[in-house]
VONU-147230 format. One record per residue (C-alpha): z, y, x; residue number from 0. Coordinates in nm, 2 decimals, always signed. Example, Ala and Ser with C-alpha at 12.3 -4.5 7.8 and 13.67 -1.06 7.14 Angstrom:
2
+--------+--------+--------+-----+
|      Z |      Y |      X | num |
+--------+--------+--------+-----+
|  +0.78 |  -0.45 |  +1.23 |   0 |
|  +0.71 |  -0.11 |  +1.37 |   1 |
+--------+--------+--------+-----+
***
This chain:
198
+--------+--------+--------+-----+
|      Z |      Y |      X | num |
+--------+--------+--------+-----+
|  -0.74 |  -1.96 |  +0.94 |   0 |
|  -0.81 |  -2.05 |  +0.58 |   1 |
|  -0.78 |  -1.72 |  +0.34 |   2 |
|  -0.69 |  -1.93 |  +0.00 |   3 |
|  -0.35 |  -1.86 |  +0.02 |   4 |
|  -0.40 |  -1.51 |  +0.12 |   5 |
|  -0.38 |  -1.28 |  -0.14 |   6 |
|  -0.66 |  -1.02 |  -0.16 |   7 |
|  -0.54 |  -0.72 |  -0.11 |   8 |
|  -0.41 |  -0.87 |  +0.23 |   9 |
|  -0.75 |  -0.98 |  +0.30 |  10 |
|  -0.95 |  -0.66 |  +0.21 |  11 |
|  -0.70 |  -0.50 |  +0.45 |  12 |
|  -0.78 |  -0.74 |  +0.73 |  13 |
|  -1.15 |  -0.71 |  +0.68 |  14 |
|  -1.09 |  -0.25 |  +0.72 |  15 |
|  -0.90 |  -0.30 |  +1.03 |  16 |
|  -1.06 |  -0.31 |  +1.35 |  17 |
|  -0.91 |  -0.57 |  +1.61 |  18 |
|  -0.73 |  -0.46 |  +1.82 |  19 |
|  -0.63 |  -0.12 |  +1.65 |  20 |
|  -0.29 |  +0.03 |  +1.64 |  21 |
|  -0.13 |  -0.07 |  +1.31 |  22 |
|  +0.17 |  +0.11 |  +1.17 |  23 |
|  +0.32 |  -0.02 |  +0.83 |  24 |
|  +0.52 |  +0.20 |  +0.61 |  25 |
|  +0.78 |  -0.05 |  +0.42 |  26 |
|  +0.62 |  -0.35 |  +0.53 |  27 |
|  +0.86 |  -0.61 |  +0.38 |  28 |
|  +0.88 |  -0.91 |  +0.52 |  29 |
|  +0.59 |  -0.85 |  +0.76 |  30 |
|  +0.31 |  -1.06 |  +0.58 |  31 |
|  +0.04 |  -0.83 |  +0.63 |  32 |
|  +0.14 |  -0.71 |  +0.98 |  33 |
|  +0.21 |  -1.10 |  +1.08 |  34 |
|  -0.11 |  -1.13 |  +1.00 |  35 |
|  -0.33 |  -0.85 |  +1.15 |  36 |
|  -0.15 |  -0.93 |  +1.50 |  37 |
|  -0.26 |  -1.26 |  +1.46 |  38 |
|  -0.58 |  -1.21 |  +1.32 |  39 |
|  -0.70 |  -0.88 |  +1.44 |  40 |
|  -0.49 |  -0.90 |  +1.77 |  41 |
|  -0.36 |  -0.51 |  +1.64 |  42 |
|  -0.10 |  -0.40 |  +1.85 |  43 |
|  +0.14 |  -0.36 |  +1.51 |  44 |
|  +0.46 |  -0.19 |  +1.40 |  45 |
|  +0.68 |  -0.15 |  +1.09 |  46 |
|  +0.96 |  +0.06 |  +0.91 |  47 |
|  +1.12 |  -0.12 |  +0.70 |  48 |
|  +1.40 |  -0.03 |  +0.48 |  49 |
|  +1.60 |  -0.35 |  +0.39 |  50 |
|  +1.80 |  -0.52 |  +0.61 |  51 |
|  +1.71 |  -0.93 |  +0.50 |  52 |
|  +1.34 |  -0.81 |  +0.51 |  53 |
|  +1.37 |  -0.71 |  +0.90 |  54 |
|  +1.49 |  -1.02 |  +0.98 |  55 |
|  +1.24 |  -1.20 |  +0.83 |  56 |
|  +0.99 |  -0.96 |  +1.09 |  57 |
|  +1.16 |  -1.02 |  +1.36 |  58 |
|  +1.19 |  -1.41 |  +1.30 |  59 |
|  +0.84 |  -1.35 |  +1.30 |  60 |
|  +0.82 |  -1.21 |  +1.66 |  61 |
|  +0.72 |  -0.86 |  +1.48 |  62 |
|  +0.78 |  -0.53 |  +1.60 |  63 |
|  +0.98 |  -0.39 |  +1.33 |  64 |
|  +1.25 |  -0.07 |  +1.28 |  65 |
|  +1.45 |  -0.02 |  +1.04 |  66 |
|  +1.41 |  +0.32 |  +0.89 |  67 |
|  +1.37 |  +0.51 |  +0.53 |  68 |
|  +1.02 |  +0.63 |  +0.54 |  69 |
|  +1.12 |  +0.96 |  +0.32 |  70 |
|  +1.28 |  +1.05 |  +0.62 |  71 |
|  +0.98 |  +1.16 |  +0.76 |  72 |
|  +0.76 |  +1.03 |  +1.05 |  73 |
|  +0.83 |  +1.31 |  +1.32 |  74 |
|  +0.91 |  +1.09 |  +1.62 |  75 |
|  +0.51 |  +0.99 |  +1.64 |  76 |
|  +0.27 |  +1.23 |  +1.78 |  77 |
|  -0.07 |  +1.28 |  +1.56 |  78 |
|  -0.36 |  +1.05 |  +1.55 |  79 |
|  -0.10 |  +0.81 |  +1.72 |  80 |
|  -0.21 |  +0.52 |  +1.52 |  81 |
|  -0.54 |  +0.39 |  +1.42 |  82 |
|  -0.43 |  +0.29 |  +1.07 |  83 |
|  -0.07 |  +0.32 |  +0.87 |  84 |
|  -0.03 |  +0.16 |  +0.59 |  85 |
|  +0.13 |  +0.18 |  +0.28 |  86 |
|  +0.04 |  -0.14 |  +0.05 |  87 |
|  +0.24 |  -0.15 |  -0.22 |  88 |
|  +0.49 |  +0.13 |  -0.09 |  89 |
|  +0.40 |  +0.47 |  -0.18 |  90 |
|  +0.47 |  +0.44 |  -0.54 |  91 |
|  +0.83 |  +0.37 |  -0.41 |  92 |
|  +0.91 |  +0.68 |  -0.19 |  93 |
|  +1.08 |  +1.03 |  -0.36 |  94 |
|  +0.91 |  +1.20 |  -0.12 |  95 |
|  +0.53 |  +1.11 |  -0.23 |  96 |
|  +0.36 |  +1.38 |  -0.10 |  97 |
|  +0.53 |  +1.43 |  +0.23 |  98 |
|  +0.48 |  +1.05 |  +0.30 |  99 |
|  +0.14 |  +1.09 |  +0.25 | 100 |
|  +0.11 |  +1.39 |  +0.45 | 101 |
|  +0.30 |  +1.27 |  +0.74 | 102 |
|  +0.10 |  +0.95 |  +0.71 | 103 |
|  -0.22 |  +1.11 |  +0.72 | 104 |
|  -0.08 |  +1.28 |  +1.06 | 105 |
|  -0.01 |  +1.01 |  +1.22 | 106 |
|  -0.28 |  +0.76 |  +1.14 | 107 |
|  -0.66 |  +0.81 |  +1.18 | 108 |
|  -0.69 |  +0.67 |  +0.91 | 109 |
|  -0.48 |  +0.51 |  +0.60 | 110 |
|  -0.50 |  +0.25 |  +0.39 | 111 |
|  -0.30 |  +0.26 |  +0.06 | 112 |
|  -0.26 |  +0.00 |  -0.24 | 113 |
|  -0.03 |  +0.06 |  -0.56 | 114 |
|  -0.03 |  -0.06 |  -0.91 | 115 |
|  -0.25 |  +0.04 |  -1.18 | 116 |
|  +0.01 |  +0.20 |  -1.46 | 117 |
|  -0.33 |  +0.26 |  -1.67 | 118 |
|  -0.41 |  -0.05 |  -1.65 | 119 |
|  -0.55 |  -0.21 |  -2.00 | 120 |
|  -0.23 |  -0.44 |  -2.07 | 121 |
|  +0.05 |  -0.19 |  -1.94 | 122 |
|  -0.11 |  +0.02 |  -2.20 | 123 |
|  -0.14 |  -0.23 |  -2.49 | 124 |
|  +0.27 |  -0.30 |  -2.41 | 125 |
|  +0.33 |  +0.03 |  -2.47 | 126 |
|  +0.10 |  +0.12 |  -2.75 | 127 |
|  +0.18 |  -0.22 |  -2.95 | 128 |
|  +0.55 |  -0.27 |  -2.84 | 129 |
|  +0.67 |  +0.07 |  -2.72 | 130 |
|  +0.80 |  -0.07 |  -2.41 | 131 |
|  +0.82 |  -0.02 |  -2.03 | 132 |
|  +0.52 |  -0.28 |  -1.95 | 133 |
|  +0.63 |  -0.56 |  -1.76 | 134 |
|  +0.28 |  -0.69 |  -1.61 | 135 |
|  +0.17 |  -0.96 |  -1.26 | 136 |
|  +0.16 |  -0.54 |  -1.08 | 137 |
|  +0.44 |  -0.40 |  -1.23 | 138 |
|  +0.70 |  -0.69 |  -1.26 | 139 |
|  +1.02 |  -0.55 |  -1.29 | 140 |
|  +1.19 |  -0.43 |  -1.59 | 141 |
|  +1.25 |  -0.06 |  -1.66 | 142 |
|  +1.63 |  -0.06 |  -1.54 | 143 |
|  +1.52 |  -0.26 |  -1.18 | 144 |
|  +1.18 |  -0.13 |  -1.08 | 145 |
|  +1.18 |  +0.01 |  -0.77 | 146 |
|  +0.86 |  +0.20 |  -0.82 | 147 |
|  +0.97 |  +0.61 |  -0.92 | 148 |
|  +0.57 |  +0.69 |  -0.91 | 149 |
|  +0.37 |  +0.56 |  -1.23 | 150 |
|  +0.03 |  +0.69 |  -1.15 | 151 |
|  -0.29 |  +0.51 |  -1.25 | 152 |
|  -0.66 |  +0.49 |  -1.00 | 153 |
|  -0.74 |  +0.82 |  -1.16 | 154 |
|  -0.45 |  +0.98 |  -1.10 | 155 |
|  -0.48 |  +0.92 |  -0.75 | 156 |
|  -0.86 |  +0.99 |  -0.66 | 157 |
|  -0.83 |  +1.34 |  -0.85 | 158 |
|  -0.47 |  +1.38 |  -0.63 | 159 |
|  -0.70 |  +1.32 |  -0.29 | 160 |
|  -1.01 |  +1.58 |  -0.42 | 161 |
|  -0.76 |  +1.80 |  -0.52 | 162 |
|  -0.58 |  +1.77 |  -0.16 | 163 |
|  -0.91 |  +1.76 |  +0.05 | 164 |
|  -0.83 |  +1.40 |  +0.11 | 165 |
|  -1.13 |  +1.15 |  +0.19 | 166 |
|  -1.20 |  +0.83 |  +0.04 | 167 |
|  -1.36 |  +0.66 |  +0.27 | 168 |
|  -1.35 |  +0.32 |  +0.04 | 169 |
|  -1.23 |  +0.19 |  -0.23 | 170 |
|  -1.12 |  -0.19 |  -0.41 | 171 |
|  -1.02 |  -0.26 |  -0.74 | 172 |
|  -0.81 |  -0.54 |  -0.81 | 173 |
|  -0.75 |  -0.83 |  -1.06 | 174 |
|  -0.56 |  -1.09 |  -0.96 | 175 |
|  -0.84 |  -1.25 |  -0.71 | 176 |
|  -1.12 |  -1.06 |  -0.85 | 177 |
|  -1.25 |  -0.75 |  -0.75 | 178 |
|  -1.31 |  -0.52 |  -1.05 | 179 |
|  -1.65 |  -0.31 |  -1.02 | 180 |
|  -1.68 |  -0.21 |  -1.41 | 181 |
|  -1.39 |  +0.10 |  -1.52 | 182 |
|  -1.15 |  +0.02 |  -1.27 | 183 |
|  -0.93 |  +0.27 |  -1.46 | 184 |
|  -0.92 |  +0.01 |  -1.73 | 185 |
|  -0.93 |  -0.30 |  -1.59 | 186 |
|  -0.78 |  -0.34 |  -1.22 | 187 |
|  -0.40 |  -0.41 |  -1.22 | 188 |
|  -0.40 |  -0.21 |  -0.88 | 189 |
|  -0.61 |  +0.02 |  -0.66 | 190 |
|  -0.69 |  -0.04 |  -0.27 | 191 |
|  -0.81 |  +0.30 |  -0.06 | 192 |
|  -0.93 |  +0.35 |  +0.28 | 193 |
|  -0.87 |  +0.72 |  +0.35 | 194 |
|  -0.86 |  +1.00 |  +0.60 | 195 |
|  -0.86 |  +1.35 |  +0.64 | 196 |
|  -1.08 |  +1.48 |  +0.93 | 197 |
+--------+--------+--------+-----+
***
């Protein structure tokens, strides 16, 4: 398959799954990413998914999807019942942050998250320079449609998991299609992890 058109996060995360894991992915849209690890890493794959037009488009797909609100809870799968869950580009859009992540940490062996950098250098300059909401290529929406309740920035997060006992296993900075190495903080319009907690 040629990765061009992929976009990176999406390949990152097909490069930390294993094939043929168990995949389950917490408000997985339209099923991109899970299309594409159960073609790619022949992971036996599953989805929540909130909107309605979305689980079509999964299931037009052939995917395995059920419609749920993942602030629900996740208390009809056992622990360790899944070798990954993810959350990419969804836990910055749950009330319930911490029980998601909780439950998800339950339920997966391990769990790979990606949100958008609110620290990033721009979203701060649009403040700073224009006292506005930023409106940036990771935070697109404007301040009355967003659906993102949860600002938090790389830093926020990795002193959230130290502070919760939670592992980073890895982690990717984003840019576009660059991976950031130098202050990610700064510089990466969004954060990928790879975490667990033993």
């Amino acid at each position: 398959m040629q990765y061009d058109c992929v976009p990176l996060d999406h390949r990152i995360i097909l490069d930390l799954v294993k094939p043929g894991s168990t995949v389950l992915d917490l408000g997985c849209g339209s099923g991109e990413l899970l299309y594409l690890l159960t073609r790619e890493k022949k992971a036996r794959g599953q989805g929540i998914e909130i909107d309605d037009q979305a689980i079509y488009d999964c299931v037009a797909r052939g995917l395995c999807v059920f419609h749920g609100d993942i602030d629900a809870g996740l208390d009809d799968y056992t622990d360790k019942s899944f070798d990954y869950v993810i959350l990419n580009q969804s836990l910055q859009q749950v009330q319930k942050l911490e029980s998601v992540l909780s439950q998800s940490l339950r339920v997966g062996k391990k769990v790979i998250i990606g949100f958008p950098n609110f620290a990033y250098y721009r979203s701060r300059a649009q403040i700073f320079f224009h006292g506005r909401t930023p409106v940036t290529p990771s935070l697109p929406y404007e301040w009355y449609d967003t659906p993102n309740l949860h600002f938090l920035s790389i830093f926020d997060f990795m002193n959230y998991c130290k502070k919760k006992g939670i592992t980073i296993e890895q982690d990717f900075f984003l840019a576009g299609d660059k991976i950031i190495k130098l202050l990610p903080n700064l510089f990466a319009q969004s954060g990928l992890f790879l975490i667990s907690r033993e």
